[in-house]
C-alpha positions in Angstrom: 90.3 80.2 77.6 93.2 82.0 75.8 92.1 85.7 76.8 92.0 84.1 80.5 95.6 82.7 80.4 97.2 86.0 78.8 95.5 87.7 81.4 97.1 85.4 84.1 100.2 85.7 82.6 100.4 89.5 82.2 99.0 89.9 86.0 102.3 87.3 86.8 104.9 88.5 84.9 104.1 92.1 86.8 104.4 90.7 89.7 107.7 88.9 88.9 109.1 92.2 87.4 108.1 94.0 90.9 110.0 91.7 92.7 113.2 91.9 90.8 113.1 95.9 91.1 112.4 95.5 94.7 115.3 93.1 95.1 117.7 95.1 92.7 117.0 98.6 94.9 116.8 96.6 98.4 120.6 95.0 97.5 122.3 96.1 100.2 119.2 95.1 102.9 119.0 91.5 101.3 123.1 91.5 101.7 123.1 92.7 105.2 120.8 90.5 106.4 122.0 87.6 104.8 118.6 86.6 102.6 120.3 86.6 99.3 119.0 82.8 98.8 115.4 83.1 100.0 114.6 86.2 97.4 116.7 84.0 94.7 114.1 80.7 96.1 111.1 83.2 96.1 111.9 84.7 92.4 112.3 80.4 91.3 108.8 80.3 92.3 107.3 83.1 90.6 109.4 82.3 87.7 108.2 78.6 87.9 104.9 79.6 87.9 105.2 82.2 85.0 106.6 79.6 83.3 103.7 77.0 84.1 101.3 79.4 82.8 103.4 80.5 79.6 103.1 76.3 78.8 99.9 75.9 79.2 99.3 79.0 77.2 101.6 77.9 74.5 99.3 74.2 74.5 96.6 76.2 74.1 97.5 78.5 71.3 99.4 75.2 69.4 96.0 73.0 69.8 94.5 75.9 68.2 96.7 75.9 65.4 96.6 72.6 64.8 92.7 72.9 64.2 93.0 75.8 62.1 95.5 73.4 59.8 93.6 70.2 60.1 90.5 71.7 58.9 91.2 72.8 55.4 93.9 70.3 54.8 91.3 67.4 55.6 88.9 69.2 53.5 91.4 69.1 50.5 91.4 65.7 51.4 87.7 65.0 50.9 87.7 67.1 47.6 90.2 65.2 46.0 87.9 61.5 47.0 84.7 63.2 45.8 86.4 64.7 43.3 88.0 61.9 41.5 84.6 59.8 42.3 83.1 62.7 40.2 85.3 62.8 37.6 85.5 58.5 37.1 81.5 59.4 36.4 81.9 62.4 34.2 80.2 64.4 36.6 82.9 66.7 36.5 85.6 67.6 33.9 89.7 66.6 35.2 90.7 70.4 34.7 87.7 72.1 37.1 88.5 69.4 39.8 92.2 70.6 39.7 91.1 74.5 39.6 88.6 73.7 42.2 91.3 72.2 44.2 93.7 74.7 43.2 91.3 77.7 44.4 91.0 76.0 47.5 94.8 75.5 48.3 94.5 79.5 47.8 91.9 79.6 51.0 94.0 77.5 53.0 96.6 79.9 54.3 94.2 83.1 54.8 91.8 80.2 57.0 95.5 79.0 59.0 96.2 83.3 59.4 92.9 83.5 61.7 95.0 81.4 63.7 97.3 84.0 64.7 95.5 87.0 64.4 92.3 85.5 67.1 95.5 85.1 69.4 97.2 88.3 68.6 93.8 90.2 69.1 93.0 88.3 72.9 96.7 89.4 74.0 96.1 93.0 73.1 92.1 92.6 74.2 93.6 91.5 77.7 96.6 94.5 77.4 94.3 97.0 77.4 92.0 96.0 79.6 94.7 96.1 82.4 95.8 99.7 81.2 91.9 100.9 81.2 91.5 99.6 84.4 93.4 102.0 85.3 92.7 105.0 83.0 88.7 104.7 84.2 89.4 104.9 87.4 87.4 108.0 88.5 90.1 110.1 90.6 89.4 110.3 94.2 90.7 114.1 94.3 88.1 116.1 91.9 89.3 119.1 90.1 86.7 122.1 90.6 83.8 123.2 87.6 84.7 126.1 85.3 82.3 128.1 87.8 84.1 127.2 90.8 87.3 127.9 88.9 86.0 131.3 87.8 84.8 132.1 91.8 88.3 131.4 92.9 90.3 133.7 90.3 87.7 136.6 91.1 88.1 136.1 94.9 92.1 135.7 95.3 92.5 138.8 93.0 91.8 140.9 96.5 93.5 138.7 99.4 96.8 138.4 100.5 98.4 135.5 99.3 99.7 132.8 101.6 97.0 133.1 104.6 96.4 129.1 105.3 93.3 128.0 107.8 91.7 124.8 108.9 88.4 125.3 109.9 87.0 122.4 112.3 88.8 119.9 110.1 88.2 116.1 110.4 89.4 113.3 108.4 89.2 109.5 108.2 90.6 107.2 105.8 87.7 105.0 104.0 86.6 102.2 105.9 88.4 103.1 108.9 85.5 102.9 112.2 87.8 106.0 114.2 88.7 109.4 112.7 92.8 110.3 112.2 92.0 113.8 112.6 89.1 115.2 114.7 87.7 119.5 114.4 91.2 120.8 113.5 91.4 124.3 113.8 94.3 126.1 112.8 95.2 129.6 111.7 98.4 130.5 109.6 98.9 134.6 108.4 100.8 135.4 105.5 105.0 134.6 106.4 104.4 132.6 109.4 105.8 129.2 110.6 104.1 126.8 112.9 105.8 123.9 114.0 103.5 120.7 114.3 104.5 118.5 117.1 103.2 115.2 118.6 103.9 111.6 119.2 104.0 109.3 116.4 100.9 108.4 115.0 99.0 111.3 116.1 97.8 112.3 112.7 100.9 115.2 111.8 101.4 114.0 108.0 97.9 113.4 107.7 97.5 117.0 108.2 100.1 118.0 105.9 98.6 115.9 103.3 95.6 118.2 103.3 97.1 120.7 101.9 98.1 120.1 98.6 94.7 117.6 98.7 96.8 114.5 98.6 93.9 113.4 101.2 90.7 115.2 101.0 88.9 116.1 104.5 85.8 114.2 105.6 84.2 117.4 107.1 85.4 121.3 107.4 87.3 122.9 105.3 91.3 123.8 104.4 91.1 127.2 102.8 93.9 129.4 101.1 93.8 132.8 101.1 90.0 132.4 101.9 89.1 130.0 99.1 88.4 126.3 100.4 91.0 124.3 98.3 88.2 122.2 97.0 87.0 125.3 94.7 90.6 125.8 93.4 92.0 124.4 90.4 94.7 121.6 91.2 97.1 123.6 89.0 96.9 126.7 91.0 97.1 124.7 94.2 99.9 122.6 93.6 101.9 125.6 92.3 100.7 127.6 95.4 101.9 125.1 97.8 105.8 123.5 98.2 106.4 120.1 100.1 108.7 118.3 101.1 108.2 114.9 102.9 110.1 112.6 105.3 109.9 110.0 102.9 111.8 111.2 100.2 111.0 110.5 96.6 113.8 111.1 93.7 113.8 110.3 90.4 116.4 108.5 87.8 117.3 111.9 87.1 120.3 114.5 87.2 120.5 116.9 90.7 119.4 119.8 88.4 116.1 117.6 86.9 115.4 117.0 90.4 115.7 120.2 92.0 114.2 122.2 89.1 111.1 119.4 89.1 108.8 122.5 90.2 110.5 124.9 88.6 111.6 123.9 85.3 113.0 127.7 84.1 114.9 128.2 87.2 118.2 129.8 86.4 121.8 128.8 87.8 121.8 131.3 90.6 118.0 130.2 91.6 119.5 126.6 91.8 122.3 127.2 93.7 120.7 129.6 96.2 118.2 126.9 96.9 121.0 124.0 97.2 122.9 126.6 99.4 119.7 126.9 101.7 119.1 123.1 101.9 122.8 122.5 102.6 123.4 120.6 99.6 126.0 122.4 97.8 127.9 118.4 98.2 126.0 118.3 94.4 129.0 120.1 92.8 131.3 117.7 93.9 129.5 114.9 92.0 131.6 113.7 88.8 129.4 115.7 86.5 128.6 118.0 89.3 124.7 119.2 88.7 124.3 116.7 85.8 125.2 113.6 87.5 122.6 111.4 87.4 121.6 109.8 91.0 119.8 106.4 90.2 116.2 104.9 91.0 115.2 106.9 94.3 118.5 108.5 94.3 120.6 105.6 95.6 123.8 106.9 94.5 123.3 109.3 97.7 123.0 109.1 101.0 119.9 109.6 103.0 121.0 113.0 104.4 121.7 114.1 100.9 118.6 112.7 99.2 116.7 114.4 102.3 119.3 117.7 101.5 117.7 117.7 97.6 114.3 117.4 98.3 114.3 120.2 100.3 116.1 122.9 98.1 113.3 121.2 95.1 110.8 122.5 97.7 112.5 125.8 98.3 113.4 126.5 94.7 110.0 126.4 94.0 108.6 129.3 95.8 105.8 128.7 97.2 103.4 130.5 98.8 103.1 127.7 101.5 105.5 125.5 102.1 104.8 122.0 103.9 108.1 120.7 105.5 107.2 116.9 107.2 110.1 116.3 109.4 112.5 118.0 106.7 115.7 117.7 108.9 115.4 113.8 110.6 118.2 112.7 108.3 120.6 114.8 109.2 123.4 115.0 112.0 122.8 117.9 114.4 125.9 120.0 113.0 123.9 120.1 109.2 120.7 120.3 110.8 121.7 123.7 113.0 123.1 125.0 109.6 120.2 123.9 107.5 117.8 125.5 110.3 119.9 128.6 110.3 119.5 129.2 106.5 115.5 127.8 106.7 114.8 130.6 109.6 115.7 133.5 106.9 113.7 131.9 103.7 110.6 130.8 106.2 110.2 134.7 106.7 108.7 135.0 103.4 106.6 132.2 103.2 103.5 130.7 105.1 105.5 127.8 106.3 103.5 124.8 108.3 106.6 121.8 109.5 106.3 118.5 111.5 109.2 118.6 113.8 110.6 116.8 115.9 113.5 117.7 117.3 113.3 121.0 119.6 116.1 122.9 117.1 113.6 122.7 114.7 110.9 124.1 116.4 112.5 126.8 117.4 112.2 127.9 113.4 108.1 128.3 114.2 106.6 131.3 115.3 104.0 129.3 116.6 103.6 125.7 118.3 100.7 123.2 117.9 100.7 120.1 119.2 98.6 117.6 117.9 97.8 114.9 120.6 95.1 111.8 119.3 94.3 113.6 116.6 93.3 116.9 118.3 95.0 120.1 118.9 95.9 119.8 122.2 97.5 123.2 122.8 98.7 126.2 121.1 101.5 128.7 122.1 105.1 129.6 121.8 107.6 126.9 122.2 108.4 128.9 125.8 104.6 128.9 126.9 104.1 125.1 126.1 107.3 124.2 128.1 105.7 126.4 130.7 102.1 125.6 130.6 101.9 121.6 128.7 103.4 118.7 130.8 102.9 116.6 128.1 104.8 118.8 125.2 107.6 119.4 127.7 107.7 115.8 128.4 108.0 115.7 124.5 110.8 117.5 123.9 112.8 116.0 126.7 112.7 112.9 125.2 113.4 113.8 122.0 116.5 115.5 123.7 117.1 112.3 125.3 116.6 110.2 122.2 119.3 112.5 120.1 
C-alpha cells in the first residue's frame, strides 16, 4: 500500500511541478488574456490533491510506526508479568530476568529502525522505477551494427559529400490509417538549394524530419552521399546534417553556448561570421554581450531574435546539409531580404533543402518542389512553376497577399 501511494505521489507532484513551469514561461499569455485566477484555481486543485495523497501517505507510514513500537514495547510488557511470575517461583533468578529484559530493551530500537528503512526503501523502489521506465525504453531510432558502420566508412571514403536523395519515400506516423508522405522522390547534388513549398499540412516538416532521422520512413529510403541513413552511425549523421526549425528551441544558456551547441571549438571569428549571416549581430548589444544568458527557451528575446540564433547555431555548424524549416517566418521583410541575401552566398556551399513560404525565400533555391497531399506535385524553377502550376502560382499569390 505504501509503494502504491509514493508512486501516486511522485506521478502528482510531476505533474504539479509541469504546471507551475508552464505557467511561469506562459506569464505574459495567462496576463494578456486575463486567466491569472483560473491557473491559480487549477494549481489549488492539484495542490489539494498532492496534499490529500501526502496525508494519507503520512497515515500510512505513522500506523506503521506505531506497530513497529507497540510490538516490542508490549512484549517487554509480557516479560516483565512472566517474568516476575517466574521469579515469585524461583524459576528464574532476579538478576537474569533484569538482563533478559535489559537485552531486550537493546532489540527494541534496531526492530522500531525497520520502520524507517521498509519506508525509505519503497520510496526509492518506486523512484527508480519511474526513471527506468524511461531508461528501458528501447529507442525508436536504431543506431546501425559495427558491420553496417564499417560499410558506410568504406563507401563515403569515394563519394562526394553532400549529395542528398529520397528514393520513393513514404511515411506514416504509428497508428495513423492514411500516410503523411506518399513515394517521395527527390534529388539534391552536392551545393544545391531546393525550396519545399506547399499548403499547411501537406507533409513539408515531416520531410525535413527525415533527415537527421528524427522520424524514420515506413518504406524507401533517404540516402546521403549514397548510403541509406539507416546504415550510418547517428554520430556521423547528425554532424553531417544542420537544422534549424520553425519552432525554435534555446536553452538557459549564454548566446555563445547556444550558437556554439554544434560546434563547441568554434572560434570568435567563426561565431561572429555565423551571427553576421543570421542577422543577429543585436547579441553584442546584450549587457554581457555574447555571455548574457537568455532564459528557459530564450525568453529574454524576441521571436525574431530567438529565430535569428538558431539559425547562425545551424550555420556555424557546417554542415554538409543543411535543413532550414521555414528559417525566416519570424522576421519582418526588411531582416528577411538581408538575412536571405547573406543565406544565398553560404547556401552555395552546402546541400541546402528549406520549407518556405514566402516567395523571397524561394528565390534562394535553385530548385522548387512543391509538395501537395503528401506527393510531389511538381518540380521546376520558381519561373517554370509560376508558368506551368496553377496551383503553386495560386500559392505564392496568397502568400503575397497574406504579407
Amino acid at each position: 500500500r505504501y509503494r502504491v501511494l509514493s508512486r501516486r505521489v511522485q506521478d502528482q507532484q510531476g505533474d504539479l511541478a509541469t504546471q507551475i513551469e508552464e505557467a511561469a514561461t506562459g506569464i505574459r499569455v495567462l496576463k494578456a488574456l486575463g486567466r491569472g485566477r483560473q491557473a491559480a484555481a487549477r494549481h489549488a486543485t492539484q495542490a489539494n490533491q498532492v496534499y490529500r495523497t501526502q496525508v494519507e501517505k503520512a497515515g500510512l507510514l505513522g500506523s506503521f510506526w506505531a506497530l513497529l513500537d507497540l510490538i516490542p514495547n508490549a512484549v517487554i510488557c509480557v516479560i516483565l508479568i512472566l517474568g516476575t511470575i517466574a521469579v515469585s517461583r524461583h524459576a528464574l533468578s532476579l538478576g537474569g530476568m533484569i538482563a533478559f529484559i535489559t537485552l531486550a530493551l537493546q532489540l527494541v530500537w534496531p526492530v522500531e529502525a525497520l520502520g524507517y528503512l521498509i519506508a525509505s526503501a519503497q520510496e526509492a523502489v518506486t523512484a527508480a522505477q519511474r526513471v527506468l521506465e524511461i531508461l528501458d525504453t528501447a529507442p525508436q531510432i536504431a543506431a546501425p551494427g559495427a558491420a553496417a558502420a564499417s560499410r558506410h566508412k568504406h563507401h563515403s571514403s569515394f563519394v562526394r559529400r553532400g549529395h542528398l536523395e529520397f528514393r520513393h519515400v513514404s511515411f506514416s506516423y504509428p497508428g495513423a490509417t492514411d500516410p503523411v508522405l506518399r513515394d517521395i522522390v527527390l534529388d539534391l547534388p552536392p551545393g544545391k538549394t531546393v525550396a519545399l513549398t506547399g499548403a499547411t499540412g501537406s507533409g513539408k516538416s515531416t520531410l525535413l524530419h527525415l533527415v537527421p532521422r528524427l522520424l524514420e520512413v515506413s518504406s524507401g529510403a533517404v540516402l546521403l552521399d549514397g548510403t541509406d541513413i539507416r546504415s550510418m552511425p547517428l554520430t556521423r549523421l547528425r554532424s553531417a546534417v544542420g537544422c534549424a526549425f520553425e519552432d525554435t528551441t534555446l536553452f538557459s544558456l549564454s548566446v555563445r553556448e547556444n550558437v556554439t551547441l554544434g560546434a563547441p571549438d568554434a572560434t570568435d571569428d567563426q561565431i561572429e561570421s555565423a551571427l553576421t549571416v543570421a542577422q543577429a549581430r543585436f547579441a553584442y548589444d546584450l549587457p554581457w554581450s555574447l555571455e548574457t544568458r537568455i532564459g528557459e527557451q530564450g525568453i529574454a528575446l524576441s521571436g525574431g531574435q530567438r529565430q535569428r540564433i538558431a539559425l547562425a547555431r545551424a550555420i556555424l555548424a557546417g554542415p554538409e546539409v543543411l535543413v532550414l524549416d521555414d528559417p525566416l517566418s519570424a522576421l519582418d521583410v526588411y531582416t528577411e531580404a538581408r538575412v536571405t541575401r547573406a543565406l544565398h552566398e553560404i547556401l552555395g556551399s552546402s546541400t541546402a533543402l528549406v520549407v518556405a513560404h514566402r516567395p523571397s525565400t524561394v528565390a534562394l533555391a535553385d530548385l522548387v518542389a512543391l509538395l501537395s497531399d503528401g506527393v510531389i506535385a511538381a518540380t521546376g524553377t520558381h519561373r517554370e512553376l509560376l508558368a506551368s502550376c496553377p496551383e503553386y502560382a495560386e500559392l505564392m499569390s496568397s502568400w503575397e497577399v497574406t504579407a
